[in-house]
N, C-alpha and C positions, 0 to 999 in steps of 0.2 A: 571168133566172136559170133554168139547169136543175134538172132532177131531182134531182142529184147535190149540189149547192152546195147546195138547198133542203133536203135532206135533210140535211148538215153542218150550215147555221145551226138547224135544229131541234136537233139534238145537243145543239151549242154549250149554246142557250137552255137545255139540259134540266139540261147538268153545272151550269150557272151559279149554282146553290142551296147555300144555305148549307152546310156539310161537319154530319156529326151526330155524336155522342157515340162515339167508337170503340167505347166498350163497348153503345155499341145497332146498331151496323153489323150487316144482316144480309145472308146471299151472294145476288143477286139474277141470272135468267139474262138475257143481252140480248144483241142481234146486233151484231158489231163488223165494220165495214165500210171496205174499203182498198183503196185506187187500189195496183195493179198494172202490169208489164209482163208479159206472154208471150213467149216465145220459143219461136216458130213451129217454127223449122227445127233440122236440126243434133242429132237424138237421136243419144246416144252410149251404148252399152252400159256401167250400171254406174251411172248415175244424171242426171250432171249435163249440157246441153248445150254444146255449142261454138259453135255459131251465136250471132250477135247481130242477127239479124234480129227485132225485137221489137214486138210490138203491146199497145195500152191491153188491160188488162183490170180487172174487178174482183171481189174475193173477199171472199165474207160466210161470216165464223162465226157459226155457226148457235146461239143460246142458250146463250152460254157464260158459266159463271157468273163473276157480280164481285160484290164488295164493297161494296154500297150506303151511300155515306158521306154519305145526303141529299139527293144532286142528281138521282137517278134516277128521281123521284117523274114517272108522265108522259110517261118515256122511248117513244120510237115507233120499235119498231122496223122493218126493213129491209119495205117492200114490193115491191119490186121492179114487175116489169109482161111485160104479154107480148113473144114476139117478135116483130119489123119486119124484113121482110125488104130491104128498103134500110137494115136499122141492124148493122154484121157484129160489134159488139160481144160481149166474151165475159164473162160472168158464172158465177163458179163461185159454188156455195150448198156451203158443207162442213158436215156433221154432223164436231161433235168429244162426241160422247155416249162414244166408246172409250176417248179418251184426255184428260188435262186440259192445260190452257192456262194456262202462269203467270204472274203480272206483267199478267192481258188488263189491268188498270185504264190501264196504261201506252200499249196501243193505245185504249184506247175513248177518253182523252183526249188523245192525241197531239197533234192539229189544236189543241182547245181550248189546249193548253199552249204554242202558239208550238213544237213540236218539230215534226222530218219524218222520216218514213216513210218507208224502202224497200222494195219487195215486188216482188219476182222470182218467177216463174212458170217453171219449166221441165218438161221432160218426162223421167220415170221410165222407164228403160225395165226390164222383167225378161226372161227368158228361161221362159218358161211360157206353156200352153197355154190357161192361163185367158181366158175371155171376156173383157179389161178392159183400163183405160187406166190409167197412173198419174204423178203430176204429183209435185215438190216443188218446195214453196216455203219461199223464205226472204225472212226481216223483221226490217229491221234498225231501230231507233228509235236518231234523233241524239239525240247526251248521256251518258249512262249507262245506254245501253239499254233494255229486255233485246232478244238476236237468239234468233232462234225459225225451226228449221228442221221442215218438217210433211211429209210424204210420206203424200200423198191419193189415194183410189183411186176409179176412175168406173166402171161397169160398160157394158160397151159393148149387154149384151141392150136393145132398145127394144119397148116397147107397141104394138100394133096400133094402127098410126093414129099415134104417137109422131110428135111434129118432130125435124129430127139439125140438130146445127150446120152451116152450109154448110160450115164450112174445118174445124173436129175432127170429123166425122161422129160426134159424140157426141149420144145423144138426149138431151133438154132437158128441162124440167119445162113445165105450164101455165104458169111466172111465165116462159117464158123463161131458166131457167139452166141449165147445166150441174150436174146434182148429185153431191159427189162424199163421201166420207168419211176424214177424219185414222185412220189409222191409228199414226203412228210422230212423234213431235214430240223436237226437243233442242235446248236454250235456255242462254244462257249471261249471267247479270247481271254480268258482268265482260268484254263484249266491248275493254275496255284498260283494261291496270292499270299503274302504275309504285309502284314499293316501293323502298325504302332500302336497301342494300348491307348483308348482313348478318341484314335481319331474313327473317321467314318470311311465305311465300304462301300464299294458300288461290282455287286456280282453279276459279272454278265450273260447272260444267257437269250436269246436270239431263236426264233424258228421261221419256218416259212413253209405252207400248207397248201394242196394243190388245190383248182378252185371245185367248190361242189365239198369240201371237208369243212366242218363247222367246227370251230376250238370250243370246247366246254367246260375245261378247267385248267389252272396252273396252282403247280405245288410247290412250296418249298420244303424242305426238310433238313434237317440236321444231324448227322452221326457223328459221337462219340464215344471213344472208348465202353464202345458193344452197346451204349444207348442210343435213340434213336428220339426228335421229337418235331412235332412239326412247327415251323417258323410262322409259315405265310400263306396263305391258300387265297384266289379269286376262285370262283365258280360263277359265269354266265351274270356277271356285273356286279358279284357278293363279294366283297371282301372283308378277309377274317385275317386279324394280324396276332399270334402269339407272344413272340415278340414283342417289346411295346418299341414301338420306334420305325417298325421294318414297314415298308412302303417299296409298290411300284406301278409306275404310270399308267391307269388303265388307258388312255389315249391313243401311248406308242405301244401297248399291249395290241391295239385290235389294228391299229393305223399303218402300223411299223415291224409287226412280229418283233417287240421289244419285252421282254419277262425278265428284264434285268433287277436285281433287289438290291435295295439299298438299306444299308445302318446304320446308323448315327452311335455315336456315342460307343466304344467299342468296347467290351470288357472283357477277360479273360475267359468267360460261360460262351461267348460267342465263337469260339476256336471249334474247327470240327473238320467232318468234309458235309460241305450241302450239295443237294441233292435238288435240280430243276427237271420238274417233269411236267411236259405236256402232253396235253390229253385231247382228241378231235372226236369227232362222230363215228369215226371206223379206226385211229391207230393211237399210241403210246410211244413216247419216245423219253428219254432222259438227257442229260448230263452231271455230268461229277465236278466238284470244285473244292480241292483240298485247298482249307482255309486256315493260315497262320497268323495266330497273334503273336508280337515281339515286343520287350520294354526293356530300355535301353537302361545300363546302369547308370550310378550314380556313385563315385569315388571319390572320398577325402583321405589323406595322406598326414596323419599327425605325431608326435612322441609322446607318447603314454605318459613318462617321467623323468626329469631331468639330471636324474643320478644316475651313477656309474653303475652296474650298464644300463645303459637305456634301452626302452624297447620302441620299435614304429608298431604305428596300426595303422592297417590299408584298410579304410571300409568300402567296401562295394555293397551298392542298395538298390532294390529297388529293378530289378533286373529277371527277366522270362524271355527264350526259356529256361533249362537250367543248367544244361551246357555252358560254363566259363574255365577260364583258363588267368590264372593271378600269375606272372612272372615279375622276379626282383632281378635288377642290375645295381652296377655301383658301377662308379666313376671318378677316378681320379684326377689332379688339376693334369689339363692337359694329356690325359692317357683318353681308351676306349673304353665307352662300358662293357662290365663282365658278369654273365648271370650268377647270381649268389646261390642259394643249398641253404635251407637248413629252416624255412619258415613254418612257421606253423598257423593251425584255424580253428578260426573257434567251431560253434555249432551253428550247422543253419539255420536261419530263421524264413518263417513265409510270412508274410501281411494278410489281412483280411483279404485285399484287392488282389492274391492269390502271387504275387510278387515276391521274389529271393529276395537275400541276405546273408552278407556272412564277412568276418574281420580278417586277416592274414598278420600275423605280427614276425617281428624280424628284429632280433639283437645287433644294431649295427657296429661296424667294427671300424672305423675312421680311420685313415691314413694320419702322414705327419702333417698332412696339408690341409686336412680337412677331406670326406669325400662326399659327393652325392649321391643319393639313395633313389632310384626308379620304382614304382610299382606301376606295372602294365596290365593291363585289362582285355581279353580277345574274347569279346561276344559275335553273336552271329548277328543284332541287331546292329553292331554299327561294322560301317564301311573301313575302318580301320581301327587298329588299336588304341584303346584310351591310356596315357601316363600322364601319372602326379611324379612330384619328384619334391628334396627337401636337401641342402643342406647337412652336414653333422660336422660341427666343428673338430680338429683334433684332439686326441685327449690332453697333450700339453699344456693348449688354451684353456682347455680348461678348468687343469690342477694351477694351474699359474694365477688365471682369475681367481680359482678360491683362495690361495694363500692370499694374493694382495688383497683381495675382499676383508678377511679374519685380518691383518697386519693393519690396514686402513682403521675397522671397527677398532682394535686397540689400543691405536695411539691417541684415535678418538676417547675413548677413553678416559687413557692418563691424562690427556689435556683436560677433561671434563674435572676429574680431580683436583687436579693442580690449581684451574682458577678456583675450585672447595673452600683454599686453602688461604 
């Protein structure tokens, strides 16, 4: 076992303790530590790299605070060790003392929780004369995130005597790392949402800025399918809404580092991924939020015609996206149902409001007892399957009702005659 797994199963052990009274949780600082890639090559003015030439690394935040919910008791944090010069590992050590870190509980237990971890390392480039290097990274946690973008800065001055990394000619610390500092982070607890046709959004997006950076703008944007347009812009207390509807708090904007956008009213044109970007005096930073609209169908179950044969029509209305799935059963008195073969559909239809449609019809074939006819519905928008069901009487009932019907109507008749007479 190495360093690195040794140091996870220690975690592991540490979260492993009972959870404590929320209302005695108190904020405890510990180091959160994350397998990485870098990418080497490929700096591009403006921030992010093109290259994907990428090597291991690992990045330690440095005493950030969490949430002690009882399992911290113990906790050991990050020692790290010196450098080896046969070992061309990259160790960044970040202070986030500038800026805060939200959701860290969500990295510190990631591993423990069966979740995995993205962490991309790229190089910042600026245009200034300053001594220094500057990295962002982004961290993405599977599930329900939160993504966390950080723009870190290293200073390239070294100490007399100082080690420099063989490949970032960055000087190092005694432990071995590259140290560097969070200046500028933005996080998003809604990296994908899907919401119901209609109702309203609230996308979140969060930053925190060290002091001495001044925010100058927040963007929203919108891509789909290869177009691009923008929603919501503030710029320095201007706000410009595209959108007609989209609003967000300038208050928890400047108060709170809150850029969360809200929408009302939701239509099928509002599906995309957006795009939140802030913007300071010296950095740029994003996040991404792939956004889903869903409308739940709408299914009646009728017979077309009351003659031999008769047909069903399953209508399903009213339903996005276009992913569905129609299955027929039957059921006999007292048997289980059994999928039926053999239905057919009409043509799709879209609505204005950008909504499916479409019929399934099915020749039923009744038992002597009469059977039951199922059509089942499997969208993505609902939590479980929707079925309608109907009845079909046997055909016996039926031929037997029509003769006494006609025998009835006849004798009606001749009595109608008779008293003629």
């Amino acid at each position: 076992m190495g360093p690195e797994e040794g140091w996870y199963l220690l975690l592991c052990l540490a979260l492993s303790g009972a959870a404590a009274d929320p209302a005695e949780r108190q904020w405890q600082a510990v180091d959160v530590v994350l397998d990485c890639f870098l990418v080497e090559e490929g700096r591009n003015l403006g921030g992010f790299a093109g290259s994907r030439n990428m090597v291991k690394a690992m990045l330690v935040l440095r005493q950030v605070p969490v949430l002690d919910d009882g399992s911290l008791e113990g906790f050991i944090d990050f020692q790290g060790g010196t450098l080896a010069k046969d070992n061309p590992s990259i160790t960044f050590e970040a202070s986030v003392n500038l800026v805060q870190i939200p959701q860290a509980e969500a990295l510190l237990h990631a591993d423990c929780n069966g979740k995995e971890v993205t962490c991309e390392i790229s190089y910042y480039f600026l245009q200034t004369t300053e001594k220094a290097a500057w990295f962002i990274t982004n961290v993405q946690v599977s599930g329900e995130g939160p993504d966390i973008s950080m723009v870190m800065k290293t200073p390239r001055d070294a100490e007399n005597g100082a080690v420099l990394h063989p490949t970032l000619n960055l000087p190092l610390s005694p432990r071995g790392t590259v140290q560097t500092t969070v200046e500028l982070q933005v996080t998003t607890q809604t990296p994908s949402l899907s919401l119901l046709l209609g109702s309203s959004a609230s996308l979140h997006c969060g930053f925190s800025v060290a002091p001495g950076l001044v925010l100058t703008s927040v963007e929203w944007r919108r891509q789909h399918k290869g177009s691009g347009q923008m929603v919501y812009r503030w710029t320095k207390g201007q706000q410009h809404a595209k959108r007609e509807g989209a609003t967000l708090e300038p208050e928890q904007l400047l108060l709170a580092g809150d850029a969360s956008l809200t929408l009302p009213s939701l239509t099928l044109k509002d599906e995309g991924t957006y795009i939140c970007q802030i913007t300071t005096s010296l950095y740029q930073a994003q996040q991404n939020i792939h956004f889903h609209i869903q409308a739940s169908p709408k299914v009646r179950l009728s017979l077309a015609n009351k003659a031999v044969p008769a047909t069903l029509v399953c209508n399903i209305a009213g339903y996005y996206p276009l992913d569905m799935t129609v299955k027929w059963t039957r059921e006999e008195l007292g048997g289980a149902p059994i999928l039926v073969s053999g239905a057919s559909f009409s043509g799709l239809r879209q609505s204005s409001d950008g909504t499916y449609s479409i019929s399934s019809f099915l020749t039923p074939e009744p038992g002597p007892e009469g059977t039951t006819y199922t059509c089942q519905i499997t969208h993505i928008s609902l939590e479980q399957p929707l079925s309608v069901s109907t009845w079909i009487a046997p055909p016996e009932q039926e031929t037997t009702f029509g003769v006494l019907f006609a025998s009835g109507l006849f004798l009606l008749a001749l009595l109608f005659l008779g008293l003629q007479r």
